[in-house]
VOPAGU-2260 file (C-alpha; in pm, 1 decimal, decimal comma):
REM VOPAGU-2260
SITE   aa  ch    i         X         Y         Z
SITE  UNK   A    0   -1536,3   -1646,8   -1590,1
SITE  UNK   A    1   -1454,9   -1390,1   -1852,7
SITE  UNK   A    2   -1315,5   -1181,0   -1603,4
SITE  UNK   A    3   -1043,1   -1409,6   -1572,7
SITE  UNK   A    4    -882,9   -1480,4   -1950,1
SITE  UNK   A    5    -556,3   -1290,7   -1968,8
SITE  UNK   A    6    -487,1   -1263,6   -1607,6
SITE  UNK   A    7    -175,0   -1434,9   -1441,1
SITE  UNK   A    8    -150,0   -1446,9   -1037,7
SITE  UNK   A    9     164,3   -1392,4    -919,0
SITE  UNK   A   10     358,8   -1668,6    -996,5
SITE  UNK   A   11     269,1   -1712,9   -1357,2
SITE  UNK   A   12     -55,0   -1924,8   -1351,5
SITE  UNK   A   13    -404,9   -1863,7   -1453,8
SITE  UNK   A   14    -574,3   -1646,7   -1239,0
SITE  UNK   A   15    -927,4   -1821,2   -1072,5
SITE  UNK   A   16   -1224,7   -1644,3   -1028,6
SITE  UNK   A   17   -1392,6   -1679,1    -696,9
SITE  UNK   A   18   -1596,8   -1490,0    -502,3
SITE  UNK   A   19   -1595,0   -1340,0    -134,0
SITE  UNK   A   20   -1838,7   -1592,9      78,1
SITE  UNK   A   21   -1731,3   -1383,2     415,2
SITE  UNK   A   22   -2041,4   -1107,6     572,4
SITE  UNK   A   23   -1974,5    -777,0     529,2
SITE  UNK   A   24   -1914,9    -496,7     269,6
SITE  UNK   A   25   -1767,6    -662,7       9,0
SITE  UNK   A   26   -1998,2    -980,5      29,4
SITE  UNK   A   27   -2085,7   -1138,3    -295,0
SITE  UNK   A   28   -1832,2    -909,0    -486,5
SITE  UNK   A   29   -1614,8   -1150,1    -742,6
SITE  UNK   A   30   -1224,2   -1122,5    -740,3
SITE  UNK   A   31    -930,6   -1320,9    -874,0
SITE  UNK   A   32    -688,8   -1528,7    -617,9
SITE  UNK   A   33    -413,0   -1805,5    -738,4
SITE  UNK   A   34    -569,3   -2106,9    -812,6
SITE  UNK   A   35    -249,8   -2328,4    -682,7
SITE  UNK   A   36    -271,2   -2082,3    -354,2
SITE  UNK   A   37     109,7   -2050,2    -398,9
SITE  UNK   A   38     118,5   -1685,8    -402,3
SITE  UNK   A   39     -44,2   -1407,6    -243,9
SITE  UNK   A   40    -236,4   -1241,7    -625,1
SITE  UNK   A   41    -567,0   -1097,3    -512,7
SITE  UNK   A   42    -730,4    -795,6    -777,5
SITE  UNK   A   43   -1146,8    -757,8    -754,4
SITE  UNK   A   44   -1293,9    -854,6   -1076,6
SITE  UNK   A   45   -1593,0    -707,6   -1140,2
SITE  UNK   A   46   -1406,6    -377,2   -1282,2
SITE  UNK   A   47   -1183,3    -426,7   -1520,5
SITE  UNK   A   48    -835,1    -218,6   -1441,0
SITE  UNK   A   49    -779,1     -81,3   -1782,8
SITE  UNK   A   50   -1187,6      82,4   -1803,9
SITE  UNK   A   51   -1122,1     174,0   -1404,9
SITE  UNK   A   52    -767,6     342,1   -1510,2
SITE  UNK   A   53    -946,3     539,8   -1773,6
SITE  UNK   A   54   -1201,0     705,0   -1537,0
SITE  UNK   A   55    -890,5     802,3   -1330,5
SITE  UNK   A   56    -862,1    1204,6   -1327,6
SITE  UNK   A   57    -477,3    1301,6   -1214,7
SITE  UNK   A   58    -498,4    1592,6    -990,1
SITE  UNK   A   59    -143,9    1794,6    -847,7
SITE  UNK   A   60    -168,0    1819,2    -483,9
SITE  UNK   A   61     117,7    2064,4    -418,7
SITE  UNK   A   62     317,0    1966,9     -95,0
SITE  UNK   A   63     360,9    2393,6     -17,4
SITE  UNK   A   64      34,1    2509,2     142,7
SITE  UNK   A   65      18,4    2735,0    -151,7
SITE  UNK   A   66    -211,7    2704,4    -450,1
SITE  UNK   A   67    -133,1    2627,1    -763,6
SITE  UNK   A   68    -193,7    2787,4   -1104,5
SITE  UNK   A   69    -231,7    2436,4   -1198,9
SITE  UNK   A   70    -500,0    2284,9    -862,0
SITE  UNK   A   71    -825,1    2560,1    -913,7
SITE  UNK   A   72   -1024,7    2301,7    -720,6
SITE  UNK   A   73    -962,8    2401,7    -272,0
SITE  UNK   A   74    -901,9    1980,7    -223,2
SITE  UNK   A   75    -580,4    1999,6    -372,7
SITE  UNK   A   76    -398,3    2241,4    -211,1
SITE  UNK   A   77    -289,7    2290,5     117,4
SITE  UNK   A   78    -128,2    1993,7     174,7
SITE  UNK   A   79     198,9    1886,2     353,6
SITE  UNK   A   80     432,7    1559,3     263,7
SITE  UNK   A   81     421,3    1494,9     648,7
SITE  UNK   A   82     221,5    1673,5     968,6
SITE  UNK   A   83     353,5    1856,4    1255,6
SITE  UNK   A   84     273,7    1509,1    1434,1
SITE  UNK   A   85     497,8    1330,7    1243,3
SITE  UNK   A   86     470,3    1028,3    1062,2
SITE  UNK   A   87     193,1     812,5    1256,8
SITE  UNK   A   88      71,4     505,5    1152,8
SITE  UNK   A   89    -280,5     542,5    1254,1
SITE  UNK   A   90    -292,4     794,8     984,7
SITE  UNK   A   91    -257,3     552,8     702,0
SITE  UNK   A   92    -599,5     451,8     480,4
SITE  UNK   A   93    -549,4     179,2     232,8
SITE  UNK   A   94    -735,4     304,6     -82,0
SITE  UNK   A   95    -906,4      84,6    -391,7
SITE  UNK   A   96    -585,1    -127,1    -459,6
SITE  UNK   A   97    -549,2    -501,0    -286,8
SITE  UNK   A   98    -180,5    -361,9    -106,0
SITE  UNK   A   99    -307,1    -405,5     255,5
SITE  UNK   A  100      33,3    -607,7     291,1
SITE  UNK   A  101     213,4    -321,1     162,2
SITE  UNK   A  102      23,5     -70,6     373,0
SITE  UNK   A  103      52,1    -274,7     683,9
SITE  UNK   A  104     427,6    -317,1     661,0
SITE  UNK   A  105     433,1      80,7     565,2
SITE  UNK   A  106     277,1     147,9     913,3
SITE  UNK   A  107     502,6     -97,8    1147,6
SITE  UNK   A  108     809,3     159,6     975,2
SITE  UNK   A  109     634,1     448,0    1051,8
SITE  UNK   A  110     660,7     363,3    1427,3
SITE  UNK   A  111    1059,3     429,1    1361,7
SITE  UNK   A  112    1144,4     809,9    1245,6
SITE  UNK   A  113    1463,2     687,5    1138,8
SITE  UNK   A  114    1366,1     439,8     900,7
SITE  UNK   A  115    1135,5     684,0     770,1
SITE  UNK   A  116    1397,0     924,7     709,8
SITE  UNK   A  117    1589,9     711,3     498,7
SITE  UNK   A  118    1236,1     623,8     283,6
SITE  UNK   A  119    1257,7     999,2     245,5
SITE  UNK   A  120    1583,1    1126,7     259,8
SITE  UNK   A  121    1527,4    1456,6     133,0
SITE  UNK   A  122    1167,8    1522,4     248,8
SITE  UNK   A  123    1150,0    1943,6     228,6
SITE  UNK   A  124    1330,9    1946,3    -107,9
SITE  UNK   A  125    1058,8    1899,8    -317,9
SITE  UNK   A  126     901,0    2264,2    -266,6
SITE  UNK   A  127     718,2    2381,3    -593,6
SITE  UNK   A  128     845,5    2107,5    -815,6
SITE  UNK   A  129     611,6    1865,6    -663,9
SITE  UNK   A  130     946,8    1590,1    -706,7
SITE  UNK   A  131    1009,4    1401,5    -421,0
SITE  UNK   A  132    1271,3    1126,0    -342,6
SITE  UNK   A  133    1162,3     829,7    -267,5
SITE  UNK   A  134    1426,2     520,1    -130,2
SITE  UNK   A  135    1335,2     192,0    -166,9
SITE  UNK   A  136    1541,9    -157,4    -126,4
SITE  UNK   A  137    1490,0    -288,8    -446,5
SITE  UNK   A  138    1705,1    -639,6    -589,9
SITE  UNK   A  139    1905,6    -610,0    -328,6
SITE  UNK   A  140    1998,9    -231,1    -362,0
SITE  UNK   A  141    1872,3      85,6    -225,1
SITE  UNK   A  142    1708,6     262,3    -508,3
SITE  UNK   A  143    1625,6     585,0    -549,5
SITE  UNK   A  144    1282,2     656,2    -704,4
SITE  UNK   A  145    1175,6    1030,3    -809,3
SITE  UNK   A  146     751,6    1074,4    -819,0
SITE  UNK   A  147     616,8    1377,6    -801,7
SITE  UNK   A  148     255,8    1482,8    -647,6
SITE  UNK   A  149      42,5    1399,5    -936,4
SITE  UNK   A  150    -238,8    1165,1    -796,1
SITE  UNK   A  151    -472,6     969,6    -947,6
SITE  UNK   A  152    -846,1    1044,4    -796,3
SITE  UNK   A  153   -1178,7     973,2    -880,4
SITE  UNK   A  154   -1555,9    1124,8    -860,5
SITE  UNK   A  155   -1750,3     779,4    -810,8
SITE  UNK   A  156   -1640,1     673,2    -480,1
SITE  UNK   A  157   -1961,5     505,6    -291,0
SITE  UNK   A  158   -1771,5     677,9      45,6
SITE  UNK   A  159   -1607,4     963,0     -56,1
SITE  UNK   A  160   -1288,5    1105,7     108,2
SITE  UNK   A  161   -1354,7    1311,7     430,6
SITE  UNK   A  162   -1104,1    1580,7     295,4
SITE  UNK   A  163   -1308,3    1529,2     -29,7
SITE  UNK   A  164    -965,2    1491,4    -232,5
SITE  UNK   A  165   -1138,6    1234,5    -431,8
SITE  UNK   A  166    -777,9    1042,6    -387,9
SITE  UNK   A  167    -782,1     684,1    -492,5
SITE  UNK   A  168    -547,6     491,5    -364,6
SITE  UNK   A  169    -365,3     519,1     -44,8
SITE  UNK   A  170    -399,0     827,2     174,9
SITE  UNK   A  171    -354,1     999,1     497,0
SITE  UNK   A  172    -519,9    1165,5     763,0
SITE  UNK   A  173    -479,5    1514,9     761,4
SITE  UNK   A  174    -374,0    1638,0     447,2
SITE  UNK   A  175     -61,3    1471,3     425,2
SITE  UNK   A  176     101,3    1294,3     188,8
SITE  UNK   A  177     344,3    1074,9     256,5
SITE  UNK   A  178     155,3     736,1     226,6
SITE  UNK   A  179      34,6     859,5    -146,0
SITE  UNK   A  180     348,6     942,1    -237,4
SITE  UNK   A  181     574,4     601,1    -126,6
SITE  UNK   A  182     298,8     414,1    -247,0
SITE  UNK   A  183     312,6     579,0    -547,8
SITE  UNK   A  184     675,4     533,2    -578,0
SITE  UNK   A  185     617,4     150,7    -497,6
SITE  UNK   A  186     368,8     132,5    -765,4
SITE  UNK   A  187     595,7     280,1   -1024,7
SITE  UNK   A  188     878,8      64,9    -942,1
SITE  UNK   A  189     677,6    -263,1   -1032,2
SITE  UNK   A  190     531,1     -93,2   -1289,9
SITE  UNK   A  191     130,0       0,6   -1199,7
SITE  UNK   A  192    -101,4      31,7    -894,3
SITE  UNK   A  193    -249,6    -287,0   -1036,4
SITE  UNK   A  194     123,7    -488,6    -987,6
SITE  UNK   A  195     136,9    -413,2    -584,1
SITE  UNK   A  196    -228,6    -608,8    -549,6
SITE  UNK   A  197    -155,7    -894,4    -325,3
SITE  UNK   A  198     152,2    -975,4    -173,0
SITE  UNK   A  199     324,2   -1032,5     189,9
SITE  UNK   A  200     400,4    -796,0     448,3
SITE  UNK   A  201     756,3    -956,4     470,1
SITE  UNK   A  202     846,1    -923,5      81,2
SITE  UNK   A  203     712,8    -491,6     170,5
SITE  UNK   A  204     946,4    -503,4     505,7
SITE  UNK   A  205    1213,1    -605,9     317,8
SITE  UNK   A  206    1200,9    -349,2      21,3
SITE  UNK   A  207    1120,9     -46,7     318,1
SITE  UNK   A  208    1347,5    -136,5     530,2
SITE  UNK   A  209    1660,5    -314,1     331,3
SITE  UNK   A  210    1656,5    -564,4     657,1
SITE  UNK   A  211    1605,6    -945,4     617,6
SITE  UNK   A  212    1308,9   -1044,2     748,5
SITE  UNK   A  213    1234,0   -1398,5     919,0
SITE  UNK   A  214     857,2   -1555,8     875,8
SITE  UNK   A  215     728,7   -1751,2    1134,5
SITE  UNK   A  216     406,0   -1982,2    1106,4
SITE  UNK   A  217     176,0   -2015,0    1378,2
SITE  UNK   A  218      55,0   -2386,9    1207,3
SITE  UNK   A  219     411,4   -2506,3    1194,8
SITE  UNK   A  220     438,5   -2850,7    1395,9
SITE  UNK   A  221     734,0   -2692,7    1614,4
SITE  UNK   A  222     544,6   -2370,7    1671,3
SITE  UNK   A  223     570,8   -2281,3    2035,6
SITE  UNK   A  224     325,8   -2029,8    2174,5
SITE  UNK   A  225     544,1   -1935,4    2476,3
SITE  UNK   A  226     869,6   -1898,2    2335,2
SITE  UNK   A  227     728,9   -1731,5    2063,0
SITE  UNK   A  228     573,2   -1502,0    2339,8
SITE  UNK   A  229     870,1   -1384,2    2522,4
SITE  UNK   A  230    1102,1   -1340,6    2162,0
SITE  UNK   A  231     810,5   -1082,7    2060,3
SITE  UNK   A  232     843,3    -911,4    2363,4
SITE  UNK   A  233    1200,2    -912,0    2347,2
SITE  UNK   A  234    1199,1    -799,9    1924,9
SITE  UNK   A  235     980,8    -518,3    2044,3
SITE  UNK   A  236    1179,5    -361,4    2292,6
SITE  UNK   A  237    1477,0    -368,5    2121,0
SITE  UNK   A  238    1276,7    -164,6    1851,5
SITE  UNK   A  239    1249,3    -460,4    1606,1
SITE  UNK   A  240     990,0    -393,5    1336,9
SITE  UNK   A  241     734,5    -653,6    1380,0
SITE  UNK   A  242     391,1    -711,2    1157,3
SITE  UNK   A  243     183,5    -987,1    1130,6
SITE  UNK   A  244     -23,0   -1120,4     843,6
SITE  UNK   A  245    -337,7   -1373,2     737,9
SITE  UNK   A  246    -300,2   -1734,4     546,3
SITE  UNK   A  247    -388,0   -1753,9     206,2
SITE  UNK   A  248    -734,3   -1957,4     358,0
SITE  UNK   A  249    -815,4   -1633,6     561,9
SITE  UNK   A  250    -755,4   -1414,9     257,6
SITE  UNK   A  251    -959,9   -1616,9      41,7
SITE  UNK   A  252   -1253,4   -1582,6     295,1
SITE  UNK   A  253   -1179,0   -1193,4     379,9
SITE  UNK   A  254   -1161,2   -1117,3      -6,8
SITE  UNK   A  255    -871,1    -912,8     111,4
């Protein structure tokens, strides 16, 4: 389709256009995958990025609970990096990018403070700059990446935001801001919102946590059930983080 000329999946190739075949809410809607299924490159197609990006309205949402001279509208103010709670991972909402990999592998760190604390090492120093210090594992280095809370957000959302911030992309319960703001950061590290659509929740692990990460296959030939069992058991006590993801067939199906 037309939809598809000048768009490269993930490893270089044409992208394909498909469509999603699977019930539910985005039934019908068209999207681009890799047509060798070598790589993980999913982005919806029936808007294209650039026209989408231009309806984008940037709004501060100051980290202070005070408002600024610069956020007249009550949505953007008022809002903390991170809640009283802490960081939670039932908190985080994946918003209208195709990062559920990243997202997913963002919430199995947020079950570990520590790890969290070295994403954002200095996490009250931002104050009324808005600047906040974001640490990601990046070519094989700890990097340190500086975004402040300018977030892209939108008025033509079919379900808008219960805190009716209008934000875009991903979000978290409760006025916080923590998930905008790494995945911001992640974003500008590869360069747009647009690069961090499809991926692998090993790849994100890797780059949140600095850790190697090992893969195992449920379809492999050798795949025990059992032993796999009792080693995820044994991963998760010892604090391990531990995600889990779909095949390229399931994604393909999902539209996801």
């Amino acid at each position: 389709g037309d939809n598809a000329e000048g768009v490269l999946c993930l490893c270089g190739q044409p992208a394909q256009l498909r469509t999603v075949e699977k019930r539910g809410p985005t039934f019908g809607r068209p999207y681009l995958a890799c047509p060798m299924k070598s790589c993980r490159f999913f982005e919806f197609a029936d808007r294209h990025s650039t026209l989408a990006a231009l309806e984008l309205v940037w709004k501060r949402f100051p980290a202070t609970g005070v408002k600024c001279a610069d956020s007249d509208d009550a949505p953007s103010w008022g809002w903390n990096v991170v809640g009283d709670a802490g960081f939670r991972p039932s908190d985080l909402q994946q918003g209208g990018v195709g990062d559920c990999w990243f997202m997913s592998a963002l919430a199995v760190v947020a079950e570990r403070h520590d790890l969290m604390a070295k994403l954002l090492p200095n996490l009250n120093a931002g104050g009324e700059s808005g600047c906040q210090e974001v640490r990601l594992f990046l070519d094989g280095r700890w990097t340190s990446v500086l975004v402040d809370d300018h977030l892209p957000t939108t008025t033509r959302q079919k379900r808008p935001t219960p805190d009716g911030s209008g934000l875009v992309f991903g979000r978290c319960a409760e006025r916080q801001l923590w998930v905008s703001l790494i995945e911001k950061a992640y974003a500008k590290a590869h360069g747009s919102y647009n690069s961090i659509s499809g991926g692998v929740i090993s790849e994100a692990l890797l780059d949140l946590t600095g850790a190697p990460t090992e893969v195992v296959h449920f379809r492999d030939p050798d795949f025990d059930a059992d032993l796999f069992w009792a080693r995820l058991v044994t991963l998760l006590q010892a604090g391990c983080p531990v995600g889990c993801g779909t095949s390229a067939e399931t994604i393909e199906e999902l539209g996801l």
